[in-house]
C-alpha positions as CSV (number, residue, x, y, z in Angstrom):
1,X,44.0,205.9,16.9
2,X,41.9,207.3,19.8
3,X,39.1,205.7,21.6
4,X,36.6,206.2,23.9
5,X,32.9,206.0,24.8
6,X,30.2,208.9,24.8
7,X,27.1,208.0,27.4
8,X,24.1,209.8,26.7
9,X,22.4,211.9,29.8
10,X,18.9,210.5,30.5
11,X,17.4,214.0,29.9
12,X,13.8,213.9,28.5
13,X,14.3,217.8,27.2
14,X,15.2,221.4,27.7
15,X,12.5,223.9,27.3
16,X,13.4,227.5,26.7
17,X,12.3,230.8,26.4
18,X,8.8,230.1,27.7
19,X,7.7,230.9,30.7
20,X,8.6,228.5,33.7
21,X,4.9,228.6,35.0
22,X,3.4,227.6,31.7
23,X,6.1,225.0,30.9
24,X,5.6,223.4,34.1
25,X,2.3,223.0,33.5
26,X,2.4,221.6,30.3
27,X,5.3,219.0,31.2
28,X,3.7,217.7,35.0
29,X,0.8,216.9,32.5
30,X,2.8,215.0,30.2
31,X,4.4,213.1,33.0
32,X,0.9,212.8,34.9
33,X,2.2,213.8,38.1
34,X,-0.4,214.0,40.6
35,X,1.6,214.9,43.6
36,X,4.1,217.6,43.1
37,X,6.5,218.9,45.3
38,X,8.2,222.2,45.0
39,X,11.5,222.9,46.6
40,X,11.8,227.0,45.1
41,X,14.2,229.1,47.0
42,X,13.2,231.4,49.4
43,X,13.6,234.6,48.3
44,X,11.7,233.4,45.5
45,X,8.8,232.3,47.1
46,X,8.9,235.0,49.8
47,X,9.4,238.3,48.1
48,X,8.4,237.4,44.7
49,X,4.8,236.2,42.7
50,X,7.5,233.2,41.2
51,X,6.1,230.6,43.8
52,X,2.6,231.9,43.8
53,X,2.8,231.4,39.9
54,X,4.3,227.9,40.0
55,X,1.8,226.8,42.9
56,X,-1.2,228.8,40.3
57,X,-0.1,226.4,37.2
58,X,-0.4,223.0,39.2
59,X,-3.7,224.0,40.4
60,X,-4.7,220.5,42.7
61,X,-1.4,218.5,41.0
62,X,0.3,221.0,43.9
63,X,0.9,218.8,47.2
64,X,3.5,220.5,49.0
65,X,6.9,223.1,49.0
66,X,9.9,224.0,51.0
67,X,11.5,226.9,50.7
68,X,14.8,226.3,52.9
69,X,18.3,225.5,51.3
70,X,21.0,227.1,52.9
71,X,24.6,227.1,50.0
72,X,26.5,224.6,49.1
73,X,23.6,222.1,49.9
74,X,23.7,220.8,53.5
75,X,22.9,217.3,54.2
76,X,20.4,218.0,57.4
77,X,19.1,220.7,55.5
78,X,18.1,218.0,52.3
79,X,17.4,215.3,55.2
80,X,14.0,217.9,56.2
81,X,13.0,218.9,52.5
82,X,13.2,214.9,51.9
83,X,11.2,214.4,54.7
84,X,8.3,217.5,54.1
85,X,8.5,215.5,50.6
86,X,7.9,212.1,51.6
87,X,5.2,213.5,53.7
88,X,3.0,215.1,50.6
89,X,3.5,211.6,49.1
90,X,5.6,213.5,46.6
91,X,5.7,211.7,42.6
92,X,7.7,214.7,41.0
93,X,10.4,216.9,42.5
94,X,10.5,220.3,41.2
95,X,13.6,222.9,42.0
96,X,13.3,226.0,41.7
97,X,16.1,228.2,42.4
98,X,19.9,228.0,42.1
99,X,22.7,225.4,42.4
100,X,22.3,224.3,46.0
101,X,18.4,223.6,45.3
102,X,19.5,221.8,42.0
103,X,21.7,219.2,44.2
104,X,19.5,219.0,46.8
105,X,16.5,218.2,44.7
106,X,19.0,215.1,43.1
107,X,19.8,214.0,47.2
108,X,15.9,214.5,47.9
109,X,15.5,211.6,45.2
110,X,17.9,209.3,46.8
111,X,16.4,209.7,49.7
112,X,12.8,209.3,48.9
113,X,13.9,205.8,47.1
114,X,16.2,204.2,49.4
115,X,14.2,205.9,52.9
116,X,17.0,207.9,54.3
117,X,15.4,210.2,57.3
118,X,18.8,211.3,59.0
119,X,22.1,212.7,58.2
120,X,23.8,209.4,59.2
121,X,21.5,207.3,56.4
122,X,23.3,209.1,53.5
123,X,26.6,208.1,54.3
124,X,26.7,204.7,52.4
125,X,25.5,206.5,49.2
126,X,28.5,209.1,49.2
127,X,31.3,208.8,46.0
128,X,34.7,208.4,47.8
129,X,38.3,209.1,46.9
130,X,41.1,206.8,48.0
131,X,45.0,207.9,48.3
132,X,45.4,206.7,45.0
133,X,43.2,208.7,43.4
134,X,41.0,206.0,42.6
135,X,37.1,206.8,42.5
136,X,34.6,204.3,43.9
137,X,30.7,205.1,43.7
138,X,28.5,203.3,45.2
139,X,25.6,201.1,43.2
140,X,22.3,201.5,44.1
141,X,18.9,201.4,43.5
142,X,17.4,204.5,40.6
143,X,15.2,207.1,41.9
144,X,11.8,206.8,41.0
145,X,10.5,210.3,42.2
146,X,12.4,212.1,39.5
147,X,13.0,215.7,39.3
148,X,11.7,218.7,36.7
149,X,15.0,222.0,37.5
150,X,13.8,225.5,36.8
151,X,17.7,227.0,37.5
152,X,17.6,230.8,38.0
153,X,21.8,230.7,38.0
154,X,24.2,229.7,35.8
155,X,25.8,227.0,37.5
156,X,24.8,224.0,35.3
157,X,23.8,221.9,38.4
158,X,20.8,220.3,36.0
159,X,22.5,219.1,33.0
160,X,24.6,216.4,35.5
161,X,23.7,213.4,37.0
162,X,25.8,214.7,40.1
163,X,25.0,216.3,43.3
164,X,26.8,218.2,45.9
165,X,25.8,218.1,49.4
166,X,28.3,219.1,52.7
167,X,28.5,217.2,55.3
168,X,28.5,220.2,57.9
169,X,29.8,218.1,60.9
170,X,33.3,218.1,58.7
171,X,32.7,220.7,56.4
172,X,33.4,218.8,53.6
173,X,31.3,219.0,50.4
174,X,30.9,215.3,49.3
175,X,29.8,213.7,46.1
176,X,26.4,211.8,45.6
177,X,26.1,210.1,41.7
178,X,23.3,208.5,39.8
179,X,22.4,208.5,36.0
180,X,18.6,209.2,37.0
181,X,19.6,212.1,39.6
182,X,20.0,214.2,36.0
183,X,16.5,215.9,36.0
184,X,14.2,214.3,33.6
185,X,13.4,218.2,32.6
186,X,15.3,221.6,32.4
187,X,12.9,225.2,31.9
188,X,14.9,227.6,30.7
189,X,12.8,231.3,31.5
190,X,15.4,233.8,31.8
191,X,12.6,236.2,33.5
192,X,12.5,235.1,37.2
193,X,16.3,235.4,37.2
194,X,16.1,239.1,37.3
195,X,15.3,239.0,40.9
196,X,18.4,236.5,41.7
197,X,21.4,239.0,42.6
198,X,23.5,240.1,39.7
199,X,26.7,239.2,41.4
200,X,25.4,235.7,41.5
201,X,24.2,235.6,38.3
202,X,27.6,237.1,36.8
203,X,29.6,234.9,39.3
204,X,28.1,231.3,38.3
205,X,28.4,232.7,34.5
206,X,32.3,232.2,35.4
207,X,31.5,228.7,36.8
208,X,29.9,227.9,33.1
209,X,33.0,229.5,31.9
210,X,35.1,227.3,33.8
211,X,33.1,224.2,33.2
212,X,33.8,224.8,29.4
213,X,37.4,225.8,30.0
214,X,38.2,222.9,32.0
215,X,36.7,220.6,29.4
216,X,38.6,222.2,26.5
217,X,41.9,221.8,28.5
218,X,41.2,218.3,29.8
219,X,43.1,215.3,28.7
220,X,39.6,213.7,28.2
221,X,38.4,215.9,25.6
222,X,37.2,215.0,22.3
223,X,36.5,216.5,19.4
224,X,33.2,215.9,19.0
225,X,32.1,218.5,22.0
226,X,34.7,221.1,22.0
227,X,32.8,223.0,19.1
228,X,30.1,223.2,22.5
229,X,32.6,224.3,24.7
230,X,33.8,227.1,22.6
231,X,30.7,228.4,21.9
232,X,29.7,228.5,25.4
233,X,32.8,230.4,25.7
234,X,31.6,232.8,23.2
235,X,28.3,233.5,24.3
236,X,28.9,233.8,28.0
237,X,31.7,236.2,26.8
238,X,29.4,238.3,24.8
239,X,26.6,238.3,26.9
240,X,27.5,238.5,30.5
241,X,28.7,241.8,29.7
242,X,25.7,242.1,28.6
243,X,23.6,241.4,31.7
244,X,26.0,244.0,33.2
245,X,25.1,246.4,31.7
246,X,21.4,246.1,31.3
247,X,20.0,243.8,34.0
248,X,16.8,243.5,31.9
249,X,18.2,242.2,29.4
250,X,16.8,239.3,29.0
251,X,17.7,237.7,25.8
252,X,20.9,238.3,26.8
253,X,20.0,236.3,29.5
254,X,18.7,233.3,28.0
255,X,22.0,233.5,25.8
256,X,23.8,232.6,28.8
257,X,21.5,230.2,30.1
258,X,21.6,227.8,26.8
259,X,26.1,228.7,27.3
260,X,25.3,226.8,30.5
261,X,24.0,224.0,28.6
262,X,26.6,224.3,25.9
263,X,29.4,224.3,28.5
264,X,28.2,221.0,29.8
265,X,28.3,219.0,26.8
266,X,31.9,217.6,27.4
267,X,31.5,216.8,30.7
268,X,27.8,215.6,30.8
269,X,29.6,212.8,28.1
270,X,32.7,211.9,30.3
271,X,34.8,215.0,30.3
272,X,37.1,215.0,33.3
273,X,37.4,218.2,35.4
274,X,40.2,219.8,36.4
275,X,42.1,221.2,39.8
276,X,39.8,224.3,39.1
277,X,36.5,222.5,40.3
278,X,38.6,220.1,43.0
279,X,40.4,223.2,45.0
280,X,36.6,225.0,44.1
281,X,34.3,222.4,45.8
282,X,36.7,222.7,49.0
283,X,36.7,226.6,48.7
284,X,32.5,226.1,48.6
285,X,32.2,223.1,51.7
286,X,35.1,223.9,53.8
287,X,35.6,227.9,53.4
288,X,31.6,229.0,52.6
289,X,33.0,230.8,49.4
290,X,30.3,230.8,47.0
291,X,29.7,228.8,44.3
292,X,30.2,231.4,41.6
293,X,33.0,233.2,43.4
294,X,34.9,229.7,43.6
295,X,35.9,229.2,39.8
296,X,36.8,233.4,39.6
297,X,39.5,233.1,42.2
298,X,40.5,229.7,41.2
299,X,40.3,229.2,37.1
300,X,42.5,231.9,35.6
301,X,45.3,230.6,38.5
302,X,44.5,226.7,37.2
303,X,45.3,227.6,33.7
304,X,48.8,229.4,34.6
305,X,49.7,226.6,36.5
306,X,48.6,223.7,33.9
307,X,50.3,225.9,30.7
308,X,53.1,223.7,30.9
309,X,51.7,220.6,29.7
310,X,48.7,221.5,28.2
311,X,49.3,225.2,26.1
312,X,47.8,223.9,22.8
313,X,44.4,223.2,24.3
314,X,44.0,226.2,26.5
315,X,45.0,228.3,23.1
316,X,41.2,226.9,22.1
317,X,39.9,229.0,25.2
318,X,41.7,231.8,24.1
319,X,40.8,231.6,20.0
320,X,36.6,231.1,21.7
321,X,37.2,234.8,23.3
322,X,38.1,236.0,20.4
323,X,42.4,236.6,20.7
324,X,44.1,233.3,20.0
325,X,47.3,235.0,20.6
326,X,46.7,236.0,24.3
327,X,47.8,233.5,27.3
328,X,44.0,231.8,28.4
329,X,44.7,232.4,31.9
330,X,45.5,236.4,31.2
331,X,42.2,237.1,29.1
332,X,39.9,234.9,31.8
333,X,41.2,237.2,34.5
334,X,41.0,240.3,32.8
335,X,37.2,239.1,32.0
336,X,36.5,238.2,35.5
337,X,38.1,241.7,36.7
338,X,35.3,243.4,33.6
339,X,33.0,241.8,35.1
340,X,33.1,243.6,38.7
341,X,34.3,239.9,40.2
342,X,37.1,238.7,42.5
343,X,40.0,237.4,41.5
344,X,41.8,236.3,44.2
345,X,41.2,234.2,47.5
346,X,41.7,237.6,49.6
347,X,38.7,238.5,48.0
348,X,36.4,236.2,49.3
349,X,37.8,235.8,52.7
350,X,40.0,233.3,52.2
351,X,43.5,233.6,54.4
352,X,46.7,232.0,54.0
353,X,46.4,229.8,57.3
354,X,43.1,227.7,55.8
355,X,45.8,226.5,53.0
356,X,46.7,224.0,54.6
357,X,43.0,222.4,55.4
358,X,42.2,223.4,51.5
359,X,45.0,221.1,50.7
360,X,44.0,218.1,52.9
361,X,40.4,218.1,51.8
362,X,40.9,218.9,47.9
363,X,43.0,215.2,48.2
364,X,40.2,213.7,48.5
365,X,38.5,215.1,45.3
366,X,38.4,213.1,42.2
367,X,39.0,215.9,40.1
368,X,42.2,216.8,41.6
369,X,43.5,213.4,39.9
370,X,42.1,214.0,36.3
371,X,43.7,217.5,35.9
372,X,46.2,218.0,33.3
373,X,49.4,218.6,35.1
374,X,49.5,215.4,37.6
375,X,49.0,216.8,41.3
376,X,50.1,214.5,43.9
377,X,50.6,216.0,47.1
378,X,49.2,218.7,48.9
379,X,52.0,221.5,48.8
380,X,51.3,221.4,45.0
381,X,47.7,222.2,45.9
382,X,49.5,225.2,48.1
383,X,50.9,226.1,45.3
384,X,48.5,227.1,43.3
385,X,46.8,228.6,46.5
386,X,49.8,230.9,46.7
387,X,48.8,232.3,43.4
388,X,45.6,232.6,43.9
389,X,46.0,234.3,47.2
């Protein structure tokens, strides 16, 4: 008989289809926030009306923004929006932008509550790996500036109660973790992300993908969320193609966004990751491939090498894209390559003589140890580098 336990996400609710300024508006009134931050992304706020409309719907609730997050989340970088925040006197973070501003808004809330003003102070706060495998994350106190995430990617970042920030000293993307770091609120407006690049929008549709593929083919999965997971896999599959072809598309657009949610339900419940998202958060910290471009060059490789032990559940990836009969890892790359995207490490700058630093740092990655086929050593890591390559 199989057990387990499903934890609900403290996620007060996702809004969609309306228009991000109005949402916000509606929801900081709810929550009576009085003081609110913005941290939107600076292309946004620079070359667009986005911030100017956000900053127009707070009217005098609007204390402060920043507009500086540089990929993949860096910790001094989150160290002087916290700061600019705790200046404003900051009671509500809002993020506005893609998956680095998503993370950083989560680290801006740990910082605000426990007074961290440097790089150094967040160093006790950080999830660690040991040898073994074995997770350990630290206990602490909850936020209590909390955090509204208008995402204009598809990266997922605000349906988790995890963040990503890199330690840039090491170059090592590290893990921060907190039930109350989920946002209390997700807007879904698929307008603004017209203006976010279509390569990154395509790109962290494959990171969705991979979240729901992952989950499907995890040894954690469940039956109650892989009806989720498949229809994420569905929708980003009919409607990134979409995107492609009509940038304005924007229903296709907000298709994908709810897939984001959708691919999130297994592991926002205790779904374990695979090597796909432990080799990909090394390939993001220590190699500055980005976010999206991570799971194309690394999931379709993943698959292949987990077949072995786990071809029954990735044959659910391949019946959610519509040709049970195909091998997963075959009809994810051919989708990837559809798509305009890279498919291998070459592709995004990646050389055979960082292998061997990949491998160190992806040992330290909790996710190594919960995928499928058991990986214990670094040259099995190299491995599936070697594919990939």
């Amino acid at each position: 008989m199989p057990t387990g336990m499903i934890a609900f996400q403290p996620i007060d609710r996702i809004i969609y289809g309306k228009s991000a300024a109005e949402a916000l508006k509606t929801e900081t009134q709810r929550l009576e926030a009085t003081r609110v931050f913005l941290m939107v992304s600076g292309t946004m706020n620079r070359t667009t009306d986005e911030g100017a409309e956000l900053r127009a719907a707070l009217g005098n609730r609007y204390a402060g923004i920043c507009d500086y997050m540089p990929p993949h989340t860096p910790r001094e970088a989150v160290i002087d929006a916290a700061n600019k925040a705790r200046d404003a006197k900051a009671d509500l973070i809002v993020t506005f932008g893609g998956g680095s501003w998503t993370d950083a808004g989560k680290v801006v809330q740990l910082c605000l509550r426990h007074n961290i003003r440097d790089v150094d102070g967040l160093e006790p706060y950080r999830a660690r790996t040991g040898p073994d495998g074995k997770l350990t994350i630290p206990q602490f106190e909850a936020p209590i500036v909390r955090q509204i995430a208008i995402p204009t990617t598809l990266s997922g970042g605000e349906f988790n109660s995890q963040a990503g920030c890199t330690d840039s000293r090491i170059k090592v993307k590290q893990s921060f973790r907190h039930p109350l770091f989920v946002p209390r609120v997700t807007i879904l407006d698929p307008a603004p992300t017209v203006h976010t690049p279509l390569w990154v929008f395509l790109s962290t549709g494959i990171r969705a993908f991979d979240h729901a593929a992952e989950s499907l083919c995890s040894s954690t999965s469940n039956p109650v969320w892989e009806a989720g997971c498949q229809q994420a896999i569905r929708l980003l599959r009919r409607s990134l193609p979409r995107v492609k072809a009509d940038p304005a598309d924007l229903e296709a657009r907000l298709e994908c966004q709810l897939a984001v949610w959708l691919s999130l339900t297994g592991r926002q419940h205790g779904v374990e990751m695979g090597a796909s998202h432990a080799i990909g958060h090394i390939l993001g910290g220590t190699c500055d491939v980005p976010h999206g471009y991570t799971s194309c060059v690394m999931l379709p490789h993943v698959l292949r090498y987990n077949r072995s032990v786990n071809a029954a559940r990735q044959r659910l990836v391949a019946e959610a894209m519509g040709q049970p009969d195909r091998d997963a890892g075959d009809l994810v790359a051919e989708f990837i390559a559809e798509l305009g995207l890279p498919g291998h490490l070459s592709e995004v700058g990646v050389t055979r003589e960082q292998f061997g630093v990949i491998a160190k740092n992806t040992m330290h990655d909790p996710w190594l140890y919960t995928n499928p086929r058991k990986i214990t050593s670094p040259e099995q890591i190299i491995e599936i580098l070697e594919a990939a390559a």
